[in-house]
N, C-alpha and C positions, 0 to 999 in steps of 0.2 A: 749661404751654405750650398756647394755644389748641388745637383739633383741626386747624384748617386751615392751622397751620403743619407737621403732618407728612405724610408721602408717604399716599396713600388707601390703599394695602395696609397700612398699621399702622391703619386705622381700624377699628373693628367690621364684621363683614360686612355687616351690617343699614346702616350707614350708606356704604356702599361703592357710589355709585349705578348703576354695571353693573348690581350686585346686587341694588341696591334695585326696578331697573327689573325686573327678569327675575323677582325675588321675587313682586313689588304691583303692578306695570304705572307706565305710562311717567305716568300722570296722577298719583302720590303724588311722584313728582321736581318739586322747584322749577325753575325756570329755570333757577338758577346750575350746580345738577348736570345737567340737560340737555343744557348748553352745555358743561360738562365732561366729557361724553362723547362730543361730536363734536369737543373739540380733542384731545382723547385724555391728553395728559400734564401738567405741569405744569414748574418748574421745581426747580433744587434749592433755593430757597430758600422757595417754594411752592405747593400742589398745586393739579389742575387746577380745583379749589371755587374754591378763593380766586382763580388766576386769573381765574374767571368773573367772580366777585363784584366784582371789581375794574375788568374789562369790564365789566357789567353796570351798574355805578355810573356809569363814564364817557359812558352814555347815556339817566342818569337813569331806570333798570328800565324802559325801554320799548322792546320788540323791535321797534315799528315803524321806532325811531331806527338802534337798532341794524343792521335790514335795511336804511337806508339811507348804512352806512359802506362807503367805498371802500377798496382794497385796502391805499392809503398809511396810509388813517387809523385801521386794524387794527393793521395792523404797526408802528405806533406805540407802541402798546403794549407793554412790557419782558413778553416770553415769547410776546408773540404774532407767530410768524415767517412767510413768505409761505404756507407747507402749510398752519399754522391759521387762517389768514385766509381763503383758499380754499375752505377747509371749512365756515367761519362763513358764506360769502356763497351757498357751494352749499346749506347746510341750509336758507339765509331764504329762497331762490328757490323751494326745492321747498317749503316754507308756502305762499307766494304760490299756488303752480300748484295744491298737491293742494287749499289754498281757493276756488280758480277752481273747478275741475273737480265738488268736492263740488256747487255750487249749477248747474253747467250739467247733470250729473248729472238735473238736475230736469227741465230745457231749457224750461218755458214761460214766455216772458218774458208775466207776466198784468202788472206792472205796472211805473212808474219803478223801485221801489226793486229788484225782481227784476234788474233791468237792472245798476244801481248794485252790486248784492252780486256778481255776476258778474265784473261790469269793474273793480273798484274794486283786488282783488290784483294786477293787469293794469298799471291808469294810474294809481294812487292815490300812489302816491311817488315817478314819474319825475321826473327835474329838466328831460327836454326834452318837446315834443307829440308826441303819434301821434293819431291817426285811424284809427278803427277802425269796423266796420262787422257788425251782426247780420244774417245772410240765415235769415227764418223761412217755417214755410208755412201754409196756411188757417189752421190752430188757435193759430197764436203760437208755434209749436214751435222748437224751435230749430234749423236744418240744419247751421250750422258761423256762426261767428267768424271773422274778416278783420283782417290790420294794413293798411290801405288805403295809410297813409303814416307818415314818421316825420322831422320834420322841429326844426326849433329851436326856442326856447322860446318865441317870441312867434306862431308861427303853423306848420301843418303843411298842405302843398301837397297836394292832391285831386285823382287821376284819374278822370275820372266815368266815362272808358269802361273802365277795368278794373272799377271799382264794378259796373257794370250790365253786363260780360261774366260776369264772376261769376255776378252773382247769375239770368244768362240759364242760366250751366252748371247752376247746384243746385237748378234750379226752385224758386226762391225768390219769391212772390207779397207779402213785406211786408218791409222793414226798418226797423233801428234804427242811427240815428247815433252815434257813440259817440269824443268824444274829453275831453283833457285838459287845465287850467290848471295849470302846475304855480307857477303865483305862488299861488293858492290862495284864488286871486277867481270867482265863479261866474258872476257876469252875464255873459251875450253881449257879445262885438262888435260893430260893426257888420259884420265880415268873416262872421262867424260865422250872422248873421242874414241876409246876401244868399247866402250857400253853402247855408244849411237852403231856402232859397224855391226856388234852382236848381237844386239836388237833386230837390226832390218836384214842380214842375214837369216836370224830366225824365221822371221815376220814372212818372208820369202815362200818358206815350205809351208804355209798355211795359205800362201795367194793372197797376203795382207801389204800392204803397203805403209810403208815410214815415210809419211808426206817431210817430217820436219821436226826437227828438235831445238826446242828454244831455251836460252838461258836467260830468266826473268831476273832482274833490281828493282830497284823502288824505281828509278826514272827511266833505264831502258832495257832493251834486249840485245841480245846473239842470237841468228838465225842461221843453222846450219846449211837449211836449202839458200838462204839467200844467197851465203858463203859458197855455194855448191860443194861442202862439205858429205853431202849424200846420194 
């Protein structure tokens, strides 16, 4: 009988991936026993490996796919009930953020891609737009991160006086524009290209700077400054 057809306590301790993790640390676990220890159990027909494996399959081993399955379309799955689905979408979220946090950790946005590695766990696999906004200071530092707006998938609506009340509170002397395509096309609009010129014209009469405006996908970006669009 395969191994993954019996319950994990009949398995070897060594392959028992609690155990494995607490033994060797969390980087010697594949995916599929990762995931079988945040769904926690399995079924009686079987365990939570094989569950994995089986989810795991259905999103072709790629956890970016997988962080972007909905609650219905977990629970689709035979053993995966609304608590392990819950649990699956709380694990992916906290990757995203503790991936954010590791590169803002850094805070100096020196260039696009610094920008791109920051926001990309952020806007990189939404299905609608946000607009989002960097308030930095003399050095490029980073003072805080802003969701300006969050709107449908074809466009995301901009308040320019909360933008620049903000960034009057955090004395913030440069930004970075920062939103999403989530069709997964990177050229500007033309919306896109009269909102960066209206922005940093504004930005101007407070002594603020538009370092860059980026258009985030799940695999890359548009960089306005790189373009010397600004």
């Amino acid at each position: 009988m395969p191994q993954y057809s019996l319950p994990i306590n009949q398995w070897s301790q060594a392959d028992q991936p609690r155990e494995k993790l607490r033994d060797k640390g969390a980087r010697f676990l594949s995916d599929a026993e990762l995931l079988a220890i945040v769904i926690g159990s399995g079924t009686q027909q079987i365990s939570a490996v094989g569950l994995s494996k089986i989810l795991l399959s259905g999103v072709r081993n790629n956890l970016n796919k997988l962080g972007k399955c909905t609650l219905a379309q977990l629970t689709n799955y035979k053993g995966i009930g609304e608590a392990k689905a819950i649990k699956i979408m709380a694990t992916m979220e906290l990757g995203r953020r503790y991936k954010s946090t590791s590169v803002e950790d850094q805070a100096e946005m020196a260039s696009s891609t610094s920008v791109f590695e920051l926001m990309q766990p952020i806007l990189g696999t939404l299905d609608h737009e946000e607009f989002w906004v960097l308030y930095l200071n003399n050095a490029h530092r980073l003072i805080s991160k802003s969701q300006l707006s969050k709107g449908g998938i074809t466009a995301a609506l901009v308040d320019k006086r909360l933008l620049f009340k903000r960034a009057l509170e955090v004395g913030a002397v440069a930004l970075i524009l920062i939103h999403n395509h989530p069709s997964g096309k990177i050229e500007p609009s033309t919306f896109d290209l009269r909102l960066t010129n209206t922005l940093k014209t504004a930005a101007k009469t407070l002594d603020i700077k538009v370092l860059d405006h980026l258009i985030v996908t799940e695999k890359t970006y548009f960089s306005f400054a790189d373009e010397n669009l600004l």
